[in-house]
C-alpha positions in Angstrom: -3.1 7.4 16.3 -2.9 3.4 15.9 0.6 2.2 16.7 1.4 -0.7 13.8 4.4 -3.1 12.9 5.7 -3.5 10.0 6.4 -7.6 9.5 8.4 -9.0 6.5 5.8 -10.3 3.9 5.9 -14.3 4.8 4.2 -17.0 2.3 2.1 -17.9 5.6 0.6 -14.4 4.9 -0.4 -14.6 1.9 -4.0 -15.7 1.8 -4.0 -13.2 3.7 -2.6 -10.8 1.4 -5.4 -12.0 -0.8 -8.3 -11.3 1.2 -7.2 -7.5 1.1 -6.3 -7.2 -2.7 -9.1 -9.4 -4.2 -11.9 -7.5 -2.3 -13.7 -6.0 -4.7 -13.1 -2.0 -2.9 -9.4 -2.5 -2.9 -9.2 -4.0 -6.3 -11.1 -0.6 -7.6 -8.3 1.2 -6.5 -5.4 -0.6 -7.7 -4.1 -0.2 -11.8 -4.2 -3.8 -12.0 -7.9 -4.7 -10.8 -7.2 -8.8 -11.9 -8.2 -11.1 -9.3 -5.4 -13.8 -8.4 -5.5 -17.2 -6.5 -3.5 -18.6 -4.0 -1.4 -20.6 -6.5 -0.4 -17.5 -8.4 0.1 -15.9 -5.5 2.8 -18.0 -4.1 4.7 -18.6 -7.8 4.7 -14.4 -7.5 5.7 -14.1 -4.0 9.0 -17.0 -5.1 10.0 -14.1 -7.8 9.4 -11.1 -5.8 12.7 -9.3 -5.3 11.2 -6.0 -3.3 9.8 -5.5 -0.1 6.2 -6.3 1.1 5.4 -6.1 4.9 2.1 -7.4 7.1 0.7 -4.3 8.7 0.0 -5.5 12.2 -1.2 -3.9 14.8 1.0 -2.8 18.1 -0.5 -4.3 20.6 -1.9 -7.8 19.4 -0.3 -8.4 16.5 -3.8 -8.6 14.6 -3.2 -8.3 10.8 -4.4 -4.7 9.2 -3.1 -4.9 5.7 0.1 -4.8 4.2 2.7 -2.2 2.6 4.0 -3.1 -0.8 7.4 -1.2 -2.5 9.1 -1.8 -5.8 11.9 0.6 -5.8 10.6 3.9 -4.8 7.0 3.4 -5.4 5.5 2.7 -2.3 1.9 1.3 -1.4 -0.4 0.3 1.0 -4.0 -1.8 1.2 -5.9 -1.8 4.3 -8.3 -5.0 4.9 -11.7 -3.2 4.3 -13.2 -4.7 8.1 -10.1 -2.0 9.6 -10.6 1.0 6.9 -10.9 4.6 8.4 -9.1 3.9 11.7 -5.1 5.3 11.1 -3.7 2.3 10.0 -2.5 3.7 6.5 -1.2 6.7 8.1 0.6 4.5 10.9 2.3 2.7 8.0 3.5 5.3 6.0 4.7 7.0 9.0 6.5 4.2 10.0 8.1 3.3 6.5 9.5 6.9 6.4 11.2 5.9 10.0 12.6 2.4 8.6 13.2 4.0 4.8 16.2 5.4 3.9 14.7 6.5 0.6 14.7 10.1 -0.3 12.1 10.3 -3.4 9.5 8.1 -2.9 6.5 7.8 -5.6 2.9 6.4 -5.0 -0.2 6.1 -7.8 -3.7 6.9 -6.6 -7.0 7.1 -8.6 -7.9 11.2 -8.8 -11.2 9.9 -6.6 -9.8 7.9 -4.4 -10.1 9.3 -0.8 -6.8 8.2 0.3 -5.3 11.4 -2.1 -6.1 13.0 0.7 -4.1 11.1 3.6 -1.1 11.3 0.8 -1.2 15.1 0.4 -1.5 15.3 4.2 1.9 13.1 4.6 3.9 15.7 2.3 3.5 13.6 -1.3 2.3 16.2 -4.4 1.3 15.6 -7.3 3.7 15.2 -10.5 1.1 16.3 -13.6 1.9 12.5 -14.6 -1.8 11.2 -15.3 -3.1 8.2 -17.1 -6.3 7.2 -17.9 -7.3 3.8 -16.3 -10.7 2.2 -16.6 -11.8 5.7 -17.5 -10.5 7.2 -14.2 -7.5 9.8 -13.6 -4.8 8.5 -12.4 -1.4 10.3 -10.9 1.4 9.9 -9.5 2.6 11.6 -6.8 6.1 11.7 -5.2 7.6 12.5 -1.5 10.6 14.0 -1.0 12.2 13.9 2.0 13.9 17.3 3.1 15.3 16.0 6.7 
């Protein structure tokens, strides 16, 4: 499995940041599908009062994606040229090691093949589903039993 670091979200980072989220694949997986500019960015990341890391990887340092939380909703968005190759699972894995959160939530489309990964990490489903852009979509929590 890829080895990644978790690096505090930095304004530096943040075009970044926007490469991943406003590519049209991640943006179909997200509830909020808008695409945002760098000035909006950086008035969002002066008021953001949660946690956001780079995902880098081990060995180079070479940005992956990054891991977003608010509270206990957790997240990650890979860039699409490093899909398919660990990195989420490395991150999640890695956030359970730094988290001292017990219930942690996520929200993934019904058809989104990261479901998958999350059911493979230990997160279920909560029977919580809205309807967004005409797609299912749950929530699913994680609780940790360590």
């Amino acid at each position: 499995m890829e080895k990644v670091v978790l690096a505090p979200l930095m304004e530096n980072d943040l075009e970044f940041l926007l490469e991943v989220r406003n590519d049209e694949s991640t943006r179909n997986q997200l509830k909020d599908n808008t695409i945002y500019n760098l000035e909006e960015c950086k008035e969002w990341f002066k008021n953001l009062k949660s946690f956001w890391w780079i995902i880098c990887k081990e060995e180079t340092f070479e940005k992956v994606g990054y891991f977003r939380t608010e509270g206990n909703v957790i997240g990650c968005d890979i860039h699409p040229n490093h899909r398919r190759r660990g990195y989420a699972r490395a991150a999640y894995k890695k956030y359970f090691e730094i988290s001292n959160r017990i219930n942690l939530e996520l929200d993934v489309f019904e058809d989104n093949h990261a479901k998958k990964l999350y059911e493979e990490l230990g997160f279920k489903e909560t029977g919580e589903i809205e309807f967004i852009r005409g797609r299912k979509y749950l929530k699913m929590v994680y609780e940790n039993r360590d």
